[in-house]
VOMARVEX-725919 format. One line per 3 residues: number of its first residue (from 1); for each residue x, y, z of C-alpha. Coordinates in steps of 0.25 Angstrom, whole numbers. Example, Ala and Ser with C-alpha at 12.3 -4.5 7.8 and 13.67 -1.06 7.14 Angstrom:
% residues 2
1) 49 -18 31 ~ 55 -4 29
***
This chain:
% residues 228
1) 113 -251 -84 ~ 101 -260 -76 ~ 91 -255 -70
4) 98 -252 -54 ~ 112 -248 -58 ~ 117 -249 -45
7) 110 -260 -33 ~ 100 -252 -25 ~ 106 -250 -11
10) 95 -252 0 ~ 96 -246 14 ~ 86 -247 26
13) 71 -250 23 ~ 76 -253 8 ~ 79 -237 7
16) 90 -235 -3 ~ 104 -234 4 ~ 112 -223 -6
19) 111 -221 -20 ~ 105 -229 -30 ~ 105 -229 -45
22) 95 -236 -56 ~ 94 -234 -71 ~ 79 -230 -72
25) 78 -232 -85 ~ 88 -236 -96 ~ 99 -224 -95
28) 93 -217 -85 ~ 100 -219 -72 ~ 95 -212 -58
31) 101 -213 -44 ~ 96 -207 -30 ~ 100 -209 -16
34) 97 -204 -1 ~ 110 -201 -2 ~ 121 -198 -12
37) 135 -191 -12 ~ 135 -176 -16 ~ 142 -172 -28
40) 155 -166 -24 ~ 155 -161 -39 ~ 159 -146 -39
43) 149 -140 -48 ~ 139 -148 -40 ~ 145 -140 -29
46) 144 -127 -34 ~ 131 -131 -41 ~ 123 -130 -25
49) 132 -121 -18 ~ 123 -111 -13 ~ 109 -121 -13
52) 105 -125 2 ~ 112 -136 8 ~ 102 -146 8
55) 100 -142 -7 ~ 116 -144 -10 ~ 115 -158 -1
58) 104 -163 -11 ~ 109 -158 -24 ~ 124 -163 -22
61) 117 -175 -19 ~ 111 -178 -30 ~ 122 -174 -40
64) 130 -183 -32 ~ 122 -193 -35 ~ 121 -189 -49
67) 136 -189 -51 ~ 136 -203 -46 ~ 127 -209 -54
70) 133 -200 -67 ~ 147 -209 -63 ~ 138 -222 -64
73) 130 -219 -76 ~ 138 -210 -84 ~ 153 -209 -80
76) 159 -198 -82 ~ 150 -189 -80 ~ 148 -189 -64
79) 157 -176 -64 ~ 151 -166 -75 ~ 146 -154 -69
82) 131 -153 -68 ~ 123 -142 -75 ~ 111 -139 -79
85) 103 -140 -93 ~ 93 -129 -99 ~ 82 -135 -92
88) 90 -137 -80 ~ 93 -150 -79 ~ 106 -156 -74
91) 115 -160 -84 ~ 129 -163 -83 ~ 137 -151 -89
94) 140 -157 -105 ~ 131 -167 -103 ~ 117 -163 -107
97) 115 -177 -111 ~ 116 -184 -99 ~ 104 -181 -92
100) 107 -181 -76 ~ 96 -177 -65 ~ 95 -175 -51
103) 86 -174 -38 ~ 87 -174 -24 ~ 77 -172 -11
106) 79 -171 2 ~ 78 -160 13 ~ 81 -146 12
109) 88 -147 25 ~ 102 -154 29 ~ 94 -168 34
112) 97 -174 19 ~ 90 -187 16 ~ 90 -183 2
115) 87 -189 -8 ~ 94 -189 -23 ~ 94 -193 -37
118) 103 -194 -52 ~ 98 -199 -63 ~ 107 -199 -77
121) 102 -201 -91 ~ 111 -200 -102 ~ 104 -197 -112
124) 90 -194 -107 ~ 83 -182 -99 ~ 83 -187 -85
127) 77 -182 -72 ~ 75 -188 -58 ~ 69 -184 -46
130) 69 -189 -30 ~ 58 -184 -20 ~ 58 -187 -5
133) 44 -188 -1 ~ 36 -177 4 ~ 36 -178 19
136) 27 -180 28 ~ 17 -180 14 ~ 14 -172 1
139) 7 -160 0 ~ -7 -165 -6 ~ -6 -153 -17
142) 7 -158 -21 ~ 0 -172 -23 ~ -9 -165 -32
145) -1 -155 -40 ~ 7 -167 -44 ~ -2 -179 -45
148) -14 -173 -49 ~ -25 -183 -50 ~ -17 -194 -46
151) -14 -186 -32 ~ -26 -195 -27 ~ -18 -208 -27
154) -10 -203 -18 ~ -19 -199 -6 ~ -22 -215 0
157) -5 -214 1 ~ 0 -212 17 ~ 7 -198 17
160) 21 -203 15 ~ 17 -215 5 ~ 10 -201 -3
163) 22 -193 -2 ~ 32 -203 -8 ~ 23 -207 -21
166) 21 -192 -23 ~ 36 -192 -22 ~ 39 -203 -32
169) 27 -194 -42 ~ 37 -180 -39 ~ 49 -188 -43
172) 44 -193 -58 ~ 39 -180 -59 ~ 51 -171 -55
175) 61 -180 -64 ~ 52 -177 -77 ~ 52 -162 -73
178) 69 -164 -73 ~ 71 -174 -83 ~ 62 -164 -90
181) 70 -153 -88 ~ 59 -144 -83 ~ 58 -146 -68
184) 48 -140 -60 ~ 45 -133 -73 ~ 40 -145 -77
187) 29 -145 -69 ~ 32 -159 -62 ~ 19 -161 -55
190) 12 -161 -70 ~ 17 -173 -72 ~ 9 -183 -71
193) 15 -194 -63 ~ 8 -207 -58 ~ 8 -210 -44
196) 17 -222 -41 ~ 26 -218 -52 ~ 35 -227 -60
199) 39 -225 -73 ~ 31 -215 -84 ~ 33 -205 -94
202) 32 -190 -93 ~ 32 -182 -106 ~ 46 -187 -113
205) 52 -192 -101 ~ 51 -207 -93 ~ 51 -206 -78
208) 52 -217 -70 ~ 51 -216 -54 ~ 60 -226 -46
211) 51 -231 -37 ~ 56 -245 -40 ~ 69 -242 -34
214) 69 -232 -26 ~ 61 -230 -11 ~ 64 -214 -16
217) 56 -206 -26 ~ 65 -205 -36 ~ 61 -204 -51
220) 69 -200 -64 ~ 64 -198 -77 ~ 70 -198 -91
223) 70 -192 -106 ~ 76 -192 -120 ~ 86 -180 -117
226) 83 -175 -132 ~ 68 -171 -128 ~ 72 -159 -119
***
């Protein structure tokens, strides 16, 4: 595989007009979109009956996504049920090898606009995260919680400019915490991310955010699978 698996579709404004798939790394494969598919998988199905719609937009969305990208990368696979490890990580049901993430953001209403992401790793602990940025700006103890002593580079940014690098800083964090199998366990915010993220290591794992490719925060990061 090279480096963009498949072209990067530009809409309007250079914004991305549907899905778009890299390989961050050598194995590791993530897509996102504005807009994707819903799975129409069964246990998918069952899997959100009963969360709010907006919840169940997003969600099917993303697994959506994610059986897409299963069907380019690994083939085969795009229809194994989804289940859950110990730590609560997705994992394809006999699969505990493949590792598979997913995220989406958007509004817990019916306006959509979401925003989703897959990544697949065989192989390898994976996690990926998207955020839409905090609108109109990010609370300034949320700056702080997060970016600690580094909270301060942010301050000469105009509210919006603020509030997307934040963002790309909450996606790097949130995909270790997932890769990671810990979550919000894992105490995200500890991590300690530079603003202006690119690429960098967190414990065991490598993260890398897309900022390259993408005008969305979307971040992913990555791990020997034998470690956790």
């Amino acid at each position: 595989m090279t480096a963009a698996m498949a072209p990067v579709r530009l809409g309007p404004a250079g914004r991305h007009a549907g899905p778009v798939t890299v390989e961050a790394a050598p194995g590791v494969c993530v897509s996102w979109a504005r807009a994707a598919a819903p799975s129409a998988h069964p246990a998918d199905l069952a899997d959100v009956s009963g969360r709010p719609h907006w919840h169940r937009r997003q969600s099917l969305a993303a697994r959506g996504l994610l059986r897409a990208l299963l069907a380019d990368v690994c083939p085969g696979t795009e229809d194994i049920p989804l289940t859950a490890d110990a730590r609560g990580r997705p994992v394809l049901e006999g699969l505990p090898g493949l590792g598979v993430s997913l995220s989406h953001d958007g509004a817990d209403d019916a306006s959509g606009g979401d925003l989703v992401a897959a990544a697949v790793a065989p192989g390898r602990r994976v996690g990926v995260d998207v955020q839409l940025p905090p609108v109109p700006d990010v609370p300034p103890g949320l700056v702080r919680r997060c970016l600690r002593d580094r909270a301060a580079e942010l301050s000469p940014l105009s509210a919006d400019r603020r509030a997307l690098e934040f963002a790309w800083v909450w996606t790097v964090q949130e995909a270790c915490v997932k890769a990671d199998g810990t979550g919000i366990a894992g105490r995200p915010w500890s991590l300690d991310i530079p603003v202006r993220p690119s690429t960098g290591t967190a414990g065991d794992l490598t993260w890398i955010a897309l900022r390259h490719l993408s005008v969305h925060p979307v971040s992913c990061a990555f791990g020997d699978s034998r470690a956790r």
